[in-house]
KOLKE-415077 format. One line per 4 residues: their letters; for each residue x, y, z of C-alpha. Coordinates in steps of 0.25 Angstrom, whole numbers. Example, Ala and Ser with C-alpha at 12.3 -4.5 7.8 and 13.67 -1.06 7.14 Angstrom:
residues 2
as) 49,-18,31 | 55,-4,29 .
//
This chain:
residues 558
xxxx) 2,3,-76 | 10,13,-75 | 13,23,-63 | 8,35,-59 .
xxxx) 16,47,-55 | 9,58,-50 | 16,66,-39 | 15,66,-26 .
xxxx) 6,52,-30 | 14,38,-35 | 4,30,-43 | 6,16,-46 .
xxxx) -4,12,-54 | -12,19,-65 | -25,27,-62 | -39,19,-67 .
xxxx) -45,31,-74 | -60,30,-70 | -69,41,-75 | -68,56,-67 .
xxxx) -60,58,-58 | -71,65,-48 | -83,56,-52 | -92,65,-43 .
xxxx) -90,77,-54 | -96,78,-67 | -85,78,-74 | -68,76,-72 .
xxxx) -62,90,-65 | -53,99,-70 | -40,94,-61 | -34,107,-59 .
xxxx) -47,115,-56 | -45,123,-41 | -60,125,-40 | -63,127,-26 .
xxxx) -74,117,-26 | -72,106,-14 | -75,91,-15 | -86,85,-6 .
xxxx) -86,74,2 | -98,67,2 | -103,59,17 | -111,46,18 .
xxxx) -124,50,19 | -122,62,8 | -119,49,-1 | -132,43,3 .
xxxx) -141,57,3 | -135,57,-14 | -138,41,-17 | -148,38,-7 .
xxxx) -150,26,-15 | -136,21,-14 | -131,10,-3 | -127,16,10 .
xxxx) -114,8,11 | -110,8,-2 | -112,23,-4 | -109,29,9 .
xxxx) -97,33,5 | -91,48,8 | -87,52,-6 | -80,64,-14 .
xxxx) -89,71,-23 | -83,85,-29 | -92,98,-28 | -90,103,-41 .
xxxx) -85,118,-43 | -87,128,-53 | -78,123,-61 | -85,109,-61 .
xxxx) -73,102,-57 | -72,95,-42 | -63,105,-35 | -51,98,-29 .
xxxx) -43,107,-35 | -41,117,-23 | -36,107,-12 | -27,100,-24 .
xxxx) -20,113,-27 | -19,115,-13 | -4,110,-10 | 0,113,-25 .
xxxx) 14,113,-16 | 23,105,-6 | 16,104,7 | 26,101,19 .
xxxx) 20,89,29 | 17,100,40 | 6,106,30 | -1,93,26 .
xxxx) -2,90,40 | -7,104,45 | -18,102,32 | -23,88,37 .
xxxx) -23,94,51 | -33,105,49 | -46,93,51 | -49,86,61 .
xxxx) -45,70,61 | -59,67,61 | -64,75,51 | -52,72,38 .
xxxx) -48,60,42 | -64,53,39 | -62,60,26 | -48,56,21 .
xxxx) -55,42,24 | -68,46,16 | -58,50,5 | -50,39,7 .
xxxx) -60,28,5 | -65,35,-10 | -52,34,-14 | -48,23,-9 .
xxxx) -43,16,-23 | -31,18,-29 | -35,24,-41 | -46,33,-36 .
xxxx) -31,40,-29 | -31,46,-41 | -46,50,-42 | -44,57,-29 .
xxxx) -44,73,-30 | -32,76,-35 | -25,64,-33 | -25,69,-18 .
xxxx) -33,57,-10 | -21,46,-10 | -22,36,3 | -9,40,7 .
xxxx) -13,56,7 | -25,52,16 | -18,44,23 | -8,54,27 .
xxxx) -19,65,29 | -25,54,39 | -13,51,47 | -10,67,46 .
xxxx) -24,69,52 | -26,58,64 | -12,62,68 | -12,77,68 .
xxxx) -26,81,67 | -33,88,77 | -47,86,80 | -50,100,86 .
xxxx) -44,109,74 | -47,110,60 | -59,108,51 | -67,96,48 .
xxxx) -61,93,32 | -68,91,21 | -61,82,9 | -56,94,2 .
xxxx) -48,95,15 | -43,80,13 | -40,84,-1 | -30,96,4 .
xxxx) -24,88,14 | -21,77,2 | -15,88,-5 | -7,93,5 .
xxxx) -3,78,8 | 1,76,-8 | 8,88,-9 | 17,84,4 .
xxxx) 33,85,0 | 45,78,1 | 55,86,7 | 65,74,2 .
xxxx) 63,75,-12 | 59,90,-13 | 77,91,-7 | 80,80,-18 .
xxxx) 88,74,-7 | 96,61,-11 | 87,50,-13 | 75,57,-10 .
xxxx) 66,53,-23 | 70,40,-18 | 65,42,-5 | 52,49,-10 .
xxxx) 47,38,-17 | 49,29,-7 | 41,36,2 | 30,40,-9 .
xxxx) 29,28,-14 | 28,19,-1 | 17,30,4 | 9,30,-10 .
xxxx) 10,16,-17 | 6,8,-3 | -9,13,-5 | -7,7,-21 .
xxxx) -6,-7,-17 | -18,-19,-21 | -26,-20,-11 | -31,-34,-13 .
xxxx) -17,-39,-15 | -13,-35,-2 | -26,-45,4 | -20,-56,-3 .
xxxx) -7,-55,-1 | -10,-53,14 | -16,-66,12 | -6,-74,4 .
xxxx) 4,-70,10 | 0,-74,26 | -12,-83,24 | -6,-92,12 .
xxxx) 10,-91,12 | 15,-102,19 | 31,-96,26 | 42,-107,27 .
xxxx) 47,-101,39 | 41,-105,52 | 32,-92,57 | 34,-83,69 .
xxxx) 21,-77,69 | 13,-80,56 | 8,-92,62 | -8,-96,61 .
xxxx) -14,-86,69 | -6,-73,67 | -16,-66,59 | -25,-68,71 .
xxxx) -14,-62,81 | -12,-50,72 | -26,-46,67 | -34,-53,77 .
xxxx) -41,-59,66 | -37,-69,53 | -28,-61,41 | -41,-62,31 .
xxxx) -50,-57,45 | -38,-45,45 | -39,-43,28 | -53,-42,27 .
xxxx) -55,-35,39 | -46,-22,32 | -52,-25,18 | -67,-22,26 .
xxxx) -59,-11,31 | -55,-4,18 | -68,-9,11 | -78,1,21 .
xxxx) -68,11,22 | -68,14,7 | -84,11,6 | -85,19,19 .
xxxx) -77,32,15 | -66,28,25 | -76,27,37 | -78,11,43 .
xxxx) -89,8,51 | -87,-7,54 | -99,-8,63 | -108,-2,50 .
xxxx) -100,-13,40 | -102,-25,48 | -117,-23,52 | -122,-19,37 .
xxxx) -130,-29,28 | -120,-39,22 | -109,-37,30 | -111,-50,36 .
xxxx) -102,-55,21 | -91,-49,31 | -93,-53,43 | -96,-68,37 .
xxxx) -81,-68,33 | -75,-60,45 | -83,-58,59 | -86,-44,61 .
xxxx) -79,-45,75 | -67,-50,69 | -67,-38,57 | -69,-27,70 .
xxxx) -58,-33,78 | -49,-32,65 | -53,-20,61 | -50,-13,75 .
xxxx) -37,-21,78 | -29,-19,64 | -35,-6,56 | -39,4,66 .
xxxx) -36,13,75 | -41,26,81 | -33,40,81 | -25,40,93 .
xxxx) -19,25,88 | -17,31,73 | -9,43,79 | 0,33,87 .
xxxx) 3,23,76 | 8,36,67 | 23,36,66 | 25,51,68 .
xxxx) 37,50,76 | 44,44,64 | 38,52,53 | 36,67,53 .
xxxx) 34,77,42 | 34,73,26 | 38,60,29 | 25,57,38 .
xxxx) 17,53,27 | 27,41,22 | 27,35,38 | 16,25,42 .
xxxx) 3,28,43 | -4,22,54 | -18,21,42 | -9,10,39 .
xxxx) -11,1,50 | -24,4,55 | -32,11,45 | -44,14,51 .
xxxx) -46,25,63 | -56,23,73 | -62,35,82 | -63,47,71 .
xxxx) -78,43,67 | -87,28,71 | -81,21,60 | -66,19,56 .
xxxx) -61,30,48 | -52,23,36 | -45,34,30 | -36,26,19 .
xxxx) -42,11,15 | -32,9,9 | -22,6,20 | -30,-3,24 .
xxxx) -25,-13,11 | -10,-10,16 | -14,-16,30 | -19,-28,24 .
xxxx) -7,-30,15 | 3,-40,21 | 12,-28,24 | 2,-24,33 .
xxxx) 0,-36,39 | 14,-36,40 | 16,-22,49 | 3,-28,58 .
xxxx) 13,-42,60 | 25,-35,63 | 19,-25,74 | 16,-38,80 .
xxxx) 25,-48,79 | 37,-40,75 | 47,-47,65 | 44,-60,67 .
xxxx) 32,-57,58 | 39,-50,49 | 48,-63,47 | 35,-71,45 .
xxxx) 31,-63,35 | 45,-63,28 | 44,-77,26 | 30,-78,21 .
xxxx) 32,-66,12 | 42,-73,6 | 35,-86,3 | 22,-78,-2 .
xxxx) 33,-72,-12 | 36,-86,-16 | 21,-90,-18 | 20,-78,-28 .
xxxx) 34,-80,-36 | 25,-96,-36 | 15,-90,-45 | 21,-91,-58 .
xxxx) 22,-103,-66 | 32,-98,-75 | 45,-98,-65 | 51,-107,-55 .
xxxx) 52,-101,-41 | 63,-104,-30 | 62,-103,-16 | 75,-97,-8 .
xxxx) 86,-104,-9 | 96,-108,2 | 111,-110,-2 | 123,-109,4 .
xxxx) 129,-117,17 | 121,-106,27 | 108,-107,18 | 108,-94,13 .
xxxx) 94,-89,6 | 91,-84,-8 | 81,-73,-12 | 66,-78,-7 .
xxxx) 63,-85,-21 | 70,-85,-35 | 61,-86,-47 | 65,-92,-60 .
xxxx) 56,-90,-73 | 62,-93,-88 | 66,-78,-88 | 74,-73,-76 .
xxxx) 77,-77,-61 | 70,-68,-50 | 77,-69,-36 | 66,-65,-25 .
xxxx) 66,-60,-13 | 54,-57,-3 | 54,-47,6 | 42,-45,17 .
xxxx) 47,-30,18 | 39,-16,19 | 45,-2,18 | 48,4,31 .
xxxx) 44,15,34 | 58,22,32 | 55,18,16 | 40,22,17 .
xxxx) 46,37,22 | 59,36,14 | 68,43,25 | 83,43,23 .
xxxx) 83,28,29 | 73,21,18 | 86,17,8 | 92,9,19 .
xxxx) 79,3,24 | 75,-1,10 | 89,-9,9 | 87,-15,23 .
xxxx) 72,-19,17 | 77,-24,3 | 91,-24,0 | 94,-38,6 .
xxxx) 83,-44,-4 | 92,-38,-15 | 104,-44,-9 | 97,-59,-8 .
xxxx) 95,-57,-22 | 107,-52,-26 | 112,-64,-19 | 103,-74,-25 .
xxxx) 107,-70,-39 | 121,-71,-35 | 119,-85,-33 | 112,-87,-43 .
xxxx) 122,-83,-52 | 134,-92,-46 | 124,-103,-47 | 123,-108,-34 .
xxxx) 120,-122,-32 | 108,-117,-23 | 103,-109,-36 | 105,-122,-46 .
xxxx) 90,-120,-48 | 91,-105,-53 | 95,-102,-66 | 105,-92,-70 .
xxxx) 101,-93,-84 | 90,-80,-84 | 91,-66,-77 | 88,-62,-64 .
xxxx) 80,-53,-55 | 78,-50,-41 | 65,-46,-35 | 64,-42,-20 .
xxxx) 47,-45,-18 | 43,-36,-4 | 30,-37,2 | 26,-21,2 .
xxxx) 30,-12,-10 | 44,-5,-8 | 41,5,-19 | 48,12,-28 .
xxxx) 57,4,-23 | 64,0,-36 | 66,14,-39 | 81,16,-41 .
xxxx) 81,27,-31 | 76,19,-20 | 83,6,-28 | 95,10,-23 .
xxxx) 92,11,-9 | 91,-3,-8 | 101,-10,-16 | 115,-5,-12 .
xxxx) 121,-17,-18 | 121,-20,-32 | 112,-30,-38 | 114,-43,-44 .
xxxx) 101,-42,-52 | 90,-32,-55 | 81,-32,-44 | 68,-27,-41 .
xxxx) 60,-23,-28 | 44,-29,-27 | 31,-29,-19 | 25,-41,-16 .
xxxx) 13,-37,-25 | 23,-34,-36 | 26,-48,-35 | 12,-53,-34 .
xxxx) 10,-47,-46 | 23,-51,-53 | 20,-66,-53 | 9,-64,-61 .
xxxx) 13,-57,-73 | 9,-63,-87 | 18,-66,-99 | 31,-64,-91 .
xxxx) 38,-72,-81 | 40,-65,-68 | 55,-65,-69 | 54,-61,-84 .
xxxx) 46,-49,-79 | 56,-45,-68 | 68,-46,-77 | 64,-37,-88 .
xxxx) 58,-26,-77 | 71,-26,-71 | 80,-25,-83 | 70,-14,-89 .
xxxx) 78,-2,-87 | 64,7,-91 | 60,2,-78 | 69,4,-70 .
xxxx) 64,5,-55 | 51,-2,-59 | 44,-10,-49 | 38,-23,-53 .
xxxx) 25,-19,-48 | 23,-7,-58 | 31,-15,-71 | 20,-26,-68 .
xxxx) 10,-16,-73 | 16,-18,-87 | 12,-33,-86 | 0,-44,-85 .
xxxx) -1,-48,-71 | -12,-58,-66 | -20,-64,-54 | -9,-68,-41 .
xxxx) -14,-81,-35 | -6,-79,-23 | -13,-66,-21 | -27,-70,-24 .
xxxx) -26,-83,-17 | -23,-74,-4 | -35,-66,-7 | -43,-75,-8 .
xxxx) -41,-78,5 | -46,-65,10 | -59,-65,17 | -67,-56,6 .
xx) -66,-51,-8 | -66,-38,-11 .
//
């Protein structure tokens, strides 16, 4: 599949065309219409009064329909032209600030939930409803709003604020100051691309990598029981209590009544596998929080202006507010996946137990790497290797098929949030992140080549590559521009930077052999920058045991 370029939005993967694009129409509307037509948002009980034959829980849904204009099209077209211009930070912000909290924010989560998927992005009103839009529109909103000034919003209003939002600069690039098309897409990039991720990747890993990797170092804090001290609950409890979460969110139009969930007909199927005590505790000790805890956990003293909307956002860690209506407003699902996902898991470890977690975590990333380099049956796989009179350590493993020699190392590391904004210190904190991993290699393939008597066993007889595996997405990463940041020091070998996921997807290619693969992307200059997740989509991939052995220990299956 090839990727999508379509300013200001960075799309991975290809749109699944699927009939109109406003199914609620008669027909597909003319996209550059400016009819003055509004779209209409639909409540619970309107649903019901229209199918009065349909399930309630099912179908009471808030929903988009268009009312058509004279025209016949859907008239979007008036709020899309709106910011037909840059729009500085200050204007966005004044826009979202015209409503109250408590009425635009249940609405960007109404809107949220329909569109929810990654493809229906694309289906949105002019490409506008993107989570990390709504996202920003809802941190805008609970932070600066006013209750007392404004008027309630209507979804055209949402729609204008996306817009503006979309239409936001980047004084950076606009100057073409040096290195500034490398900065932006680092901070597009790391804002866009983490709401691209596969969901039901992220459960199994979660579980492969903390319920079935076993670490050969002895444990500071991951010992049995951790999961009980840092959820107050078991990790599945934790996964299937945010994958209920997501689940009525998006079948509730971004509104969570948990009460209403657990007491329907049937519900005892999820309360026979998780206790409804224990999914309440969860729920209100790791997703939620109310307004007042939302405003402190913003980083505003650190972020300001333009860059604002790269900074964390605390939807991140507790996705759901309490206190706006009765039940949980949830204004973006999909945040709550990337709580779930080991990095996740990893931010809620470190707040409490600081580095020693994060060393834990090191050493049990690095053998779940391992596990998956295991897969194939077409290589030989060595662990680290001491040599040397002090014991000095290789790259994490070193796989040899009948093609090349790939020197691996694993990093447990994550994008700061000086890479996420891309200030003027993202190129040094990118080399403090990954610039030792190129230097193991570098090391490694040194060896390797004087034929160091630890490294009888590797042959120097076939080419080799160096693959840095880290275990959330530094992308666009493998760009030159942002290349260079990292490695100031040449390398030995071409070298490529990958996700964990890439890597779960790596080891199950057909017809080639994984270092076959790596070698001829490397050495291809037409591809030049490539990461191994996007050239993957030239080739057969198949089912990952590691991964579906880990979901299959997760409570339910969606």
């Amino acid at each position: 599949m090839r990727a999508i370029r379509s300013a200001p939005l960075l799309y991975r993967r290809t749109r699944r065309e699927s009939g109109d694009l406003y199914p609620a129409t008669s027909g597909t509307p003319p996209r550059g219409c400016r009819c003055h037509s509004i779209p209409e948002l639909l409540l619970p009980e309107q649903i019901r009064a229209r199918s009065a034959d349909s399930d309630v829980h099912s179908e009471a849904r808030w929903r988009i329909e268009m009312r058509t204009g004279v025209c016949g099209c859907t008239g979007m077209g008036m709020a899309s032209h709106l910011f037909a211009r840059s729009v500085r930070d200050s204007e966005f912000v004044a826009r979202v600030r015209r409503h109250p909290p408590s009425s635009l924010v249940p609405l960007v989560a109404a809107i949220g939930a329909q569109y929810s998927e990654q493809d229906s992005w694309l289906d949105s009103p002019y490409m506008k409803f993107t989570p990390w839009a709504l996202a920003e529109i809802t941190r805008v909103s609970l932070c600066f709003g006013n209750e007392h000034r404004g008027q309630p919003a209507d979804v055209n209003d949402v729609l204008q604020c996306a817009a503006a939002f979309s239409a936001l600069t980047d004084s950076e690039l606009k100057r073409n100051l040096p290195g500034a098309l490398g900065t932006f897409l680092l901070r597009v990039s790391g804002q866009q691309f983490a709401y691209q991720r596969f969901p039901l990747f992220e459960l199994g890993r979660s579980c492969g990598l903390f319920l079935q990797t076993t670490p050969t170092k002895p444990v500071q804090v991951l010992a049995d029981g951790w999961d009980l001290e840092l959820f107050g609950c078991t990790l599945q409890q934790y996964l299937a209590t945010g994958f209920l979460l997501h689940t009525a969110a998006v079948k509730g139009a971004g509104r969570v009544d948990l009460d209403a969930i657990l007491s329907q007909p049937g519900s005892e199927r999820i309360t026979d596998t998780v206790p409804a005590n224990i999914i309440r505790d969860a729920l209100a000790r790791n997703f939620t929080t109310d307004i007042a805890g939302f405003k402190q956990a913003n980083p505003h003293h650190r972020a300001a202006g333009e860059l604002r909307r790269f900074s964390f956002n605390p939807l991140r860690s507790t996705p759901a507010i309490a206190g706006m209506h009765q039940p949980l407003i949830v204004p973006v699902p999909g945040e709550i996946y990337r709580k779930l996902s080991p990095v996740g898991i990893y931010y809620a470890g470190v707040a409490k137990w600081g580095d020693r977690f994060a060393q834990d975590l090191g050493d049990l990333f690095e053998q779940y790497v391992g596990r998956l380099l295991s897969i194939r049956d077409d290589c030989q796989v060595h662990p680290e290797i001491a040599y040397g009179k002090d014991n000095r350590k290789s790259v994490d493993w070193i796989l040899v098929d009948d093609e090349a020699v790939v020197l691996v190392e694993a990093k447990s590391v994550r994008p700061t949030e000086t890479v996420r904004m891309g200030t003027a210190e993202a190129g040094e904190e990118l080399a403090r992140k990954l610039q030792k991993a190129h230097h193991q290699i570098n090391v490694t393939d040194e060896l390797i080549t004087q034929r160091h008597p630890a490294f009888a066993d590797i042959p120097t007889d076939r080419p080799r590559v160096g693959l840095v595996v880290t275990m959330e997405p530094f992308d666009a990463v493998n760009m030159p521009w942002i290349h260079q940041m990292i490695v100031t020091a040449p390398q030995r070998i071409p070298t490529t930077i990958a996700s964990v996921h890439d890597l779960e997807r790596l080891v199950t290619i057909d017809g080639l052999g994984v270092g076959q693969f790596l070698h001829i992307l490397l050495n291809d200059p037409h591809r030049e920058g490539w990461s191994v997740g996007t050239a993957l989509n030239d080739v057969t991939t198949t089912d990952n045991p590691v991964v579906r052995t880990g979901f299959d220990a997760f409570p339910w299956k969606p």
